[in-house]
PyMOL Python script that loads the backbone (N, CA, C, O; Angstrom):
from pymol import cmd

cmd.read_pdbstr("""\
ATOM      1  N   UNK A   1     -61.399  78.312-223.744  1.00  0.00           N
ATOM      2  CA  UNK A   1     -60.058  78.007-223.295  1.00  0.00           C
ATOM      3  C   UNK A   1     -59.837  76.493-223.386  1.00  0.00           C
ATOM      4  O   UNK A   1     -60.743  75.672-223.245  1.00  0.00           O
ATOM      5  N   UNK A   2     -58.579  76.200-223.630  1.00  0.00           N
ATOM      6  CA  UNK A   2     -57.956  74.601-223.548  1.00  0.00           C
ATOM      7  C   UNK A   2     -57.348  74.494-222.027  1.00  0.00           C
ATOM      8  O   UNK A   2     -56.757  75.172-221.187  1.00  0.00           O
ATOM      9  N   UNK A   3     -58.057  72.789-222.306  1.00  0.00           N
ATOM     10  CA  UNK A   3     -57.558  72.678-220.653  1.00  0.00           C
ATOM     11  C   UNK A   3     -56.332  72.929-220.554  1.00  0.00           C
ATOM     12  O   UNK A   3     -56.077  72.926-219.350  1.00  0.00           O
ATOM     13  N   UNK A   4     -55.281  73.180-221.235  1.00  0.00           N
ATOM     14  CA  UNK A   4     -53.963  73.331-221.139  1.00  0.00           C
ATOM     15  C   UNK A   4     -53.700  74.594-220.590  1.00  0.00           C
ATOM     16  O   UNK A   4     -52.867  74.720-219.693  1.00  0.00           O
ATOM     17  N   UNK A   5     -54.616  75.969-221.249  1.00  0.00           N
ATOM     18  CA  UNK A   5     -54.298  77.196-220.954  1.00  0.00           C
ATOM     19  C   UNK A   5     -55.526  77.770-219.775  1.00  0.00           C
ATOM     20  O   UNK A   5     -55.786  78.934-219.471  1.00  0.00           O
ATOM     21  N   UNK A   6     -56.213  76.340-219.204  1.00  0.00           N
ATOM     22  CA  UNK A   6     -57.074  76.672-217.913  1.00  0.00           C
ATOM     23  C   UNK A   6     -55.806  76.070-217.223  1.00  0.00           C
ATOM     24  O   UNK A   6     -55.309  77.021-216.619  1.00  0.00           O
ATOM     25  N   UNK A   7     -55.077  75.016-217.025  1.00  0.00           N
ATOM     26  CA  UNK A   7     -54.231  74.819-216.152  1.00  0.00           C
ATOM     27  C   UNK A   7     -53.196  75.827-215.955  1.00  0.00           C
ATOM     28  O   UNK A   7     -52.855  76.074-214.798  1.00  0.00           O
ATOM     29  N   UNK A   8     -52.605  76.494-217.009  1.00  0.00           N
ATOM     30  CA  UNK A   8     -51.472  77.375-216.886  1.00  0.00           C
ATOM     31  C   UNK A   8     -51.712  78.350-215.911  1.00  0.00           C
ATOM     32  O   UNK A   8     -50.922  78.614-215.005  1.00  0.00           O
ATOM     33  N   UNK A   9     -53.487  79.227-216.205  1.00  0.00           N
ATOM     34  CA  UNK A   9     -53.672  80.151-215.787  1.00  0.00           C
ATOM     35  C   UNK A   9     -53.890  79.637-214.082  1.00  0.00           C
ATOM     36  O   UNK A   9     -53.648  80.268-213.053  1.00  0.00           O
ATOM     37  N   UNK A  10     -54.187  78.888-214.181  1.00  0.00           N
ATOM     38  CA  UNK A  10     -54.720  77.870-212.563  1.00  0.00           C
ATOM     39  C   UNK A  10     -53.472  77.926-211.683  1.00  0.00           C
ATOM     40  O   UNK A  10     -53.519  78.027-210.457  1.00  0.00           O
ATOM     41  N   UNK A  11     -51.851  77.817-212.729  1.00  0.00           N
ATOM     42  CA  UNK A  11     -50.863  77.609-211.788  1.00  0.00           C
ATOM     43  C   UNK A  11     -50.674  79.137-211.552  1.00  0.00           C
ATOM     44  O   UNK A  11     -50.418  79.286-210.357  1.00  0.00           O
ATOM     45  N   UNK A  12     -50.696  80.266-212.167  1.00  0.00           N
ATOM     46  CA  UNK A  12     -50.178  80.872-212.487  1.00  0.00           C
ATOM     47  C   UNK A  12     -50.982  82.081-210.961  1.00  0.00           C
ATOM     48  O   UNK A  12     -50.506  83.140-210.552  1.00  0.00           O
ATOM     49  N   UNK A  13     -52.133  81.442-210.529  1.00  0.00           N
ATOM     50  CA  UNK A  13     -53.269  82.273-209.591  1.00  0.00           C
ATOM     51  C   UNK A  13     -52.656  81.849-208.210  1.00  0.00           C
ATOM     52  O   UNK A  13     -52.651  82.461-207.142  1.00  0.00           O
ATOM     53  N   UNK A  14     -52.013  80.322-208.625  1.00  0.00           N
ATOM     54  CA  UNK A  14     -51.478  79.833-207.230  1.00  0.00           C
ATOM     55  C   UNK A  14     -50.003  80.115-207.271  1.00  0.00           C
ATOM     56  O   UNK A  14     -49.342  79.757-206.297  1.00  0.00           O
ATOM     57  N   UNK A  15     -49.505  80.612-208.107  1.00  0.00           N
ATOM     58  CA  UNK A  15     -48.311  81.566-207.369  1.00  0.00           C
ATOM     59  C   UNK A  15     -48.203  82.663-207.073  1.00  0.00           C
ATOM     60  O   UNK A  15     -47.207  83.125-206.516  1.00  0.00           O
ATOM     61  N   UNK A  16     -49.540  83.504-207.493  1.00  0.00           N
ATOM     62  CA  UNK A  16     -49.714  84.624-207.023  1.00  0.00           C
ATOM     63  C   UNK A  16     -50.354  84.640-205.213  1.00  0.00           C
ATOM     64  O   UNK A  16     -50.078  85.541-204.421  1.00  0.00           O
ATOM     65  N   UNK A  17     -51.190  83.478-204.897  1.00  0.00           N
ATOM     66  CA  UNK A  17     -51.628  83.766-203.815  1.00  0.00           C
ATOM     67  C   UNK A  17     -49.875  82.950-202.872  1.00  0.00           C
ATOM     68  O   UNK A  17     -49.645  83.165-201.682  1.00  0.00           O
ATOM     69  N   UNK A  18     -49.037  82.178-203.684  1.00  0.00           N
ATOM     70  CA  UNK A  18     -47.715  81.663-202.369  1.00  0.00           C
ATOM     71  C   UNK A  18     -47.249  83.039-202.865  1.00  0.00           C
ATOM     72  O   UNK A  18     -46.291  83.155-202.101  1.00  0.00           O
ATOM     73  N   UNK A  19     -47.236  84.264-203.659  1.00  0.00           N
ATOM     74  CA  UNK A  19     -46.206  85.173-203.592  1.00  0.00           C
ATOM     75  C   UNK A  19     -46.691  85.883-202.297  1.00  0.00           C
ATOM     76  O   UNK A  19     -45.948  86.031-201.327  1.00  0.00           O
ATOM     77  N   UNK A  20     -48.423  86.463-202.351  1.00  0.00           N
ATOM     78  CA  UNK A  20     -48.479  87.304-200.962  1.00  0.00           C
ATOM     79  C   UNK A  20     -48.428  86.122-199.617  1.00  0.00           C
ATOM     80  O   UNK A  20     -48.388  86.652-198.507  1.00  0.00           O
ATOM     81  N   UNK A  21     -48.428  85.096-199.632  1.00  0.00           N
ATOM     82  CA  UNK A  21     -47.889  84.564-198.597  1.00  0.00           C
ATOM     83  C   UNK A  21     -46.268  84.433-198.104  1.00  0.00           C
ATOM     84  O   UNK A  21     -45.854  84.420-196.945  1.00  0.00           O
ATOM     85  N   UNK A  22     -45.656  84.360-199.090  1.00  0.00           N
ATOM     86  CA  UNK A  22     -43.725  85.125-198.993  1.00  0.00           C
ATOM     87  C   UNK A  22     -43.840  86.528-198.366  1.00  0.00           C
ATOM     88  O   UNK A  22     -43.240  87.013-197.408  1.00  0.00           O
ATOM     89  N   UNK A  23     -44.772  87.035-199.170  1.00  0.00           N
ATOM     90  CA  UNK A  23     -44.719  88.822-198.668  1.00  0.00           C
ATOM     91  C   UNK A  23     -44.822  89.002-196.773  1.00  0.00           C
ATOM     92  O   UNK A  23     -44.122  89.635-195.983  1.00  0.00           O
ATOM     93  N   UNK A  24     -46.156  88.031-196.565  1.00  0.00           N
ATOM     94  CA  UNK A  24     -46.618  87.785-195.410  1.00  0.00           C
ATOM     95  C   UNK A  24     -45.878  87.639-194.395  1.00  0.00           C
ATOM     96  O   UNK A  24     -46.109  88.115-193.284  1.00  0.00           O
ATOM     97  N   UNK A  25     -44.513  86.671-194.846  1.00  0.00           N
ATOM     98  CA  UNK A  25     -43.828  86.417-193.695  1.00  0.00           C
ATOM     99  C   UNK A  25     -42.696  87.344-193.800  1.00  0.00           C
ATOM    100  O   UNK A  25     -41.748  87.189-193.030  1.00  0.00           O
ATOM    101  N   UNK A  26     -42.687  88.163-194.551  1.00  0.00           N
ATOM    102  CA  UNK A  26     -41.381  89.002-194.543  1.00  0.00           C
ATOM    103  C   UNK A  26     -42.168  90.166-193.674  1.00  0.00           C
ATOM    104  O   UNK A  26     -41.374  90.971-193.188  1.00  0.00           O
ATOM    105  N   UNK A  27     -43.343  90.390-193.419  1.00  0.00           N
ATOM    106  CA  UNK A  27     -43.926  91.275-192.624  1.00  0.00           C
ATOM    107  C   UNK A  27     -44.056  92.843-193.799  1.00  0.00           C
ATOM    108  O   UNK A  27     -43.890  94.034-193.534  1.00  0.00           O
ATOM    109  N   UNK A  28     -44.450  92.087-195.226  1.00  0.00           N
ATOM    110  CA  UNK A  28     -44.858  92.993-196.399  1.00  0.00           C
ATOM    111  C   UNK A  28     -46.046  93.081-196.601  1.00  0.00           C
ATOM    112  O   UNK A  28     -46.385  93.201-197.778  1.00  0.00           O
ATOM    113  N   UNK A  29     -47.226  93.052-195.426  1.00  0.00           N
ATOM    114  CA  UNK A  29     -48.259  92.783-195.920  1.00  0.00           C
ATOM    115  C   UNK A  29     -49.094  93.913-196.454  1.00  0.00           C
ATOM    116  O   UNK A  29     -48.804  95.084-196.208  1.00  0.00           O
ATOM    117  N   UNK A  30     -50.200  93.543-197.232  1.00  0.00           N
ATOM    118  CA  UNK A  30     -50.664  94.600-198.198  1.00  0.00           C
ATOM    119  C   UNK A  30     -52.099  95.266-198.136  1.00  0.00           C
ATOM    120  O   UNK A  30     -52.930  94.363-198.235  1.00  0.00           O
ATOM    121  N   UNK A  31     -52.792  96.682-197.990  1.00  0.00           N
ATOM    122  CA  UNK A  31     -53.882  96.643-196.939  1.00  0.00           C
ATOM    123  C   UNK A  31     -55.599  95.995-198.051  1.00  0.00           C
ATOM    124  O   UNK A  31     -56.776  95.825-197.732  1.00  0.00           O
ATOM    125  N   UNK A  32     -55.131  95.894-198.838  1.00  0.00           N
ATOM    126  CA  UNK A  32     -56.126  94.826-200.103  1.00  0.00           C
ATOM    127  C   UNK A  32     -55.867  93.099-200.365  1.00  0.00           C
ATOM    128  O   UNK A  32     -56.491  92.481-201.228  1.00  0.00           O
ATOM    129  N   UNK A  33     -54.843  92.469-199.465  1.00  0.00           N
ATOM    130  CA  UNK A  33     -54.665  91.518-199.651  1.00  0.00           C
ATOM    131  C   UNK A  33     -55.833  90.664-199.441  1.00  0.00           C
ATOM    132  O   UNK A  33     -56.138  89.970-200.411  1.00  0.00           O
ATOM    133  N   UNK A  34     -56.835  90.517-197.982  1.00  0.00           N
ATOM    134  CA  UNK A  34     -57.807  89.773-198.223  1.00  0.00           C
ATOM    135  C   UNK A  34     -58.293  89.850-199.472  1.00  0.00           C
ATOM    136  O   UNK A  34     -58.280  88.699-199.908  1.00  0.00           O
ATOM    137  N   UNK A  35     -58.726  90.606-200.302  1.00  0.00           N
ATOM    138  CA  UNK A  35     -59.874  91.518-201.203  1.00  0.00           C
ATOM    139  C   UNK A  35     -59.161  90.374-202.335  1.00  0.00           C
ATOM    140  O   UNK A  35     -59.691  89.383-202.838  1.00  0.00           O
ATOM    141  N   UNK A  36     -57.923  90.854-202.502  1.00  0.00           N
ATOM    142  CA  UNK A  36     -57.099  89.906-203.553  1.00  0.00           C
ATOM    143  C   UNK A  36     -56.942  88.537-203.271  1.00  0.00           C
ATOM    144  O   UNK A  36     -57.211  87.853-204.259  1.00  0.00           O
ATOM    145  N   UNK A  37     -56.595  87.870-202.257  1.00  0.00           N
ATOM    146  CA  UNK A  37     -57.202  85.904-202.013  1.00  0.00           C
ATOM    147  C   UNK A  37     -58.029  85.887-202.560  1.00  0.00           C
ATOM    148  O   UNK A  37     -58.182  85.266-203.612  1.00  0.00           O
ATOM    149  N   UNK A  38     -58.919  86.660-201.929  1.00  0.00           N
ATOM    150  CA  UNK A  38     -60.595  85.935-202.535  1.00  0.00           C
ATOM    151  C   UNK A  38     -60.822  85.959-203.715  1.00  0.00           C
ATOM    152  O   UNK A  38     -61.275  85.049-204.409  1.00  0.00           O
ATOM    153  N   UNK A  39     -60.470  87.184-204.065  1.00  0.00           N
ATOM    154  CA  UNK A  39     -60.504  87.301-205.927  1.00  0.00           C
ATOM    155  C   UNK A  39     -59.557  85.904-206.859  1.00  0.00           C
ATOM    156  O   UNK A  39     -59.900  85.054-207.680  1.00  0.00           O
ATOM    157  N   UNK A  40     -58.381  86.237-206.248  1.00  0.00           N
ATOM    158  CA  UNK A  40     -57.790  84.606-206.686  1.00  0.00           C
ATOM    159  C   UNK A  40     -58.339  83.173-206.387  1.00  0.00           C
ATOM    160  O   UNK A  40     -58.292  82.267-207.220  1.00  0.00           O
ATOM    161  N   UNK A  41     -58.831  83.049-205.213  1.00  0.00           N
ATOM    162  CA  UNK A  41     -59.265  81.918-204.993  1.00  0.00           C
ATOM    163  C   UNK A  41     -60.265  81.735-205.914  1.00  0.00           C
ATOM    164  O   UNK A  41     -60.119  80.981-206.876  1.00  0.00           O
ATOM    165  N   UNK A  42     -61.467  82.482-205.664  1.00  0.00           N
ATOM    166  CA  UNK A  42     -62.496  82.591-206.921  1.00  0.00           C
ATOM    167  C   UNK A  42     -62.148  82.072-207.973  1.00  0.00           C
ATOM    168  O   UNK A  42     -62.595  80.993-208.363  1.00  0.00           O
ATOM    169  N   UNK A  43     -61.181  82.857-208.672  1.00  0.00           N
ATOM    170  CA  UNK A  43     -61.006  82.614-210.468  1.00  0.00           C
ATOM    171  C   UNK A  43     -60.659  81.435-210.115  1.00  0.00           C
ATOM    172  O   UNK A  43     -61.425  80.623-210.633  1.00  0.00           O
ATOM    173  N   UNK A  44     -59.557  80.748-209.226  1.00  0.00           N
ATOM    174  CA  UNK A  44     -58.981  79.189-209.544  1.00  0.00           C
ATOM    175  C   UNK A  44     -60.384  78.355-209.351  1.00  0.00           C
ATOM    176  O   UNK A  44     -60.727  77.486-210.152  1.00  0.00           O
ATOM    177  N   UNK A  45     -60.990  78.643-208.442  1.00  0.00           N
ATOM    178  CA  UNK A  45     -62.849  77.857-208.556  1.00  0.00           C
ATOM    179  C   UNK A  45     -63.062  77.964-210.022  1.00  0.00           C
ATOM    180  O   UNK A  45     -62.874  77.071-210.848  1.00  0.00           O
ATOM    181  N   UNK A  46     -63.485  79.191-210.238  1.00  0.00           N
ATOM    182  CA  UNK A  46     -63.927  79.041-211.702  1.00  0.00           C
ATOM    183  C   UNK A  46     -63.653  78.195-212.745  1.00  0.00           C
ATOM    184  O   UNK A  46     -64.508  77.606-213.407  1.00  0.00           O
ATOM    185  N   UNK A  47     -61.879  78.101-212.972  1.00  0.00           N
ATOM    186  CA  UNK A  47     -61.003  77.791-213.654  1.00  0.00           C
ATOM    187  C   UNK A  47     -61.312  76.170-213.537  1.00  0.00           C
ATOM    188  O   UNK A  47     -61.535  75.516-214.556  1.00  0.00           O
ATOM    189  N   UNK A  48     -61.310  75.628-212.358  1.00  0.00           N
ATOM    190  CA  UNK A  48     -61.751  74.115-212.092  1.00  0.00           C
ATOM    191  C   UNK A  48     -62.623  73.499-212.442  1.00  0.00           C
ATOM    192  O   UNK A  48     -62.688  72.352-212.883  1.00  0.00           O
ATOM    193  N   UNK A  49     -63.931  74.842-212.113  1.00  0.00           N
ATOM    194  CA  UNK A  49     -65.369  73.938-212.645  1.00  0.00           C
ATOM    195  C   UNK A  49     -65.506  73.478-213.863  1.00  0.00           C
ATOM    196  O   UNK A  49     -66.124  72.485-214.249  1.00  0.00           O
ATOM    197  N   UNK A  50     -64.248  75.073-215.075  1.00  0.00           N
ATOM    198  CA  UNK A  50     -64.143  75.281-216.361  1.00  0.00           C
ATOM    199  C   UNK A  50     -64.051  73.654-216.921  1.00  0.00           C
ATOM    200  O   UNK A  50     -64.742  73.066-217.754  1.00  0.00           O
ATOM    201  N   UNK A  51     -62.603  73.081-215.884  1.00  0.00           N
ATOM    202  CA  UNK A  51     -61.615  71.519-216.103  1.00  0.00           C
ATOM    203  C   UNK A  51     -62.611  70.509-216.294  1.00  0.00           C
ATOM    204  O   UNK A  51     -62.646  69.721-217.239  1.00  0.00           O
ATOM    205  N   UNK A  52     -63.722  70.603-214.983  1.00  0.00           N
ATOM    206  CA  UNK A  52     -64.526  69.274-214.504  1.00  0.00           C
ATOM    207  C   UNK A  52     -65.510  69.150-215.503  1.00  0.00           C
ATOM    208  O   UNK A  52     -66.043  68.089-215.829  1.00  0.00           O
ATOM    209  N   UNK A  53     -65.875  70.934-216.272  1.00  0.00           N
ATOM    210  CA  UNK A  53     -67.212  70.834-217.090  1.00  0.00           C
ATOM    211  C   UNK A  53     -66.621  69.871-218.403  1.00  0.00           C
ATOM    212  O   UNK A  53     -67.324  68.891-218.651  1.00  0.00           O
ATOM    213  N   UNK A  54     -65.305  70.076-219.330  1.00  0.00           N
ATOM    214  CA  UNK A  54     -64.772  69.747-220.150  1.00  0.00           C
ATOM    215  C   UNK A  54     -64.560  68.258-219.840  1.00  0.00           C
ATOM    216  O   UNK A  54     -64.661  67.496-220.801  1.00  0.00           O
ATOM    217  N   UNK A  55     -64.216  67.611-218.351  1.00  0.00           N
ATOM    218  CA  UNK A  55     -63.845  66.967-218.506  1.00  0.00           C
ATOM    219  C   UNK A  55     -65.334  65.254-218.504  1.00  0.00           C
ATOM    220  O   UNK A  55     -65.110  64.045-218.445  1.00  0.00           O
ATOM    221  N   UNK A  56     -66.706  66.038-218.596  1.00  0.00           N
ATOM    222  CA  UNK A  56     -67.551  65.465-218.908  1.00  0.00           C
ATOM    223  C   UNK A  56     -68.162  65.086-219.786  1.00  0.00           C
ATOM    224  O   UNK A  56     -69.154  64.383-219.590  1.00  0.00           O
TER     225      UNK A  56
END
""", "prot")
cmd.dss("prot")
cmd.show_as("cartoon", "prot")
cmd.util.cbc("prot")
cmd.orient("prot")
């Protein structure tokens, strides 16, 4: 991947975790949502180390 299309995907994990936080406050919450943060948070880790390894 190019850092261009590690950043896209990077923004793209952090609007998925502010969408279930919108959901959150509308009182939409979802009974896999922890399961899914973590899974997102994860990949954006990944996605970073991907940035920092390239960017050495």
């Amino acid at each position: 991947m190019t850092n261009k299309e590690i950043r896209e995907e990077m923004m793209l994990q952090i609007e998925q975790l502010k969408t279930i936080n919108i959901l959150n406050r509308l009182g939409m919450h979802n009974k896999d949502e922890e399961q899914t943060k973590a899974g997102i948070k994860s990949r954006i880790e990944e996605l970073y180390q991907q940035l920092l390894e390239e960017a050495v």
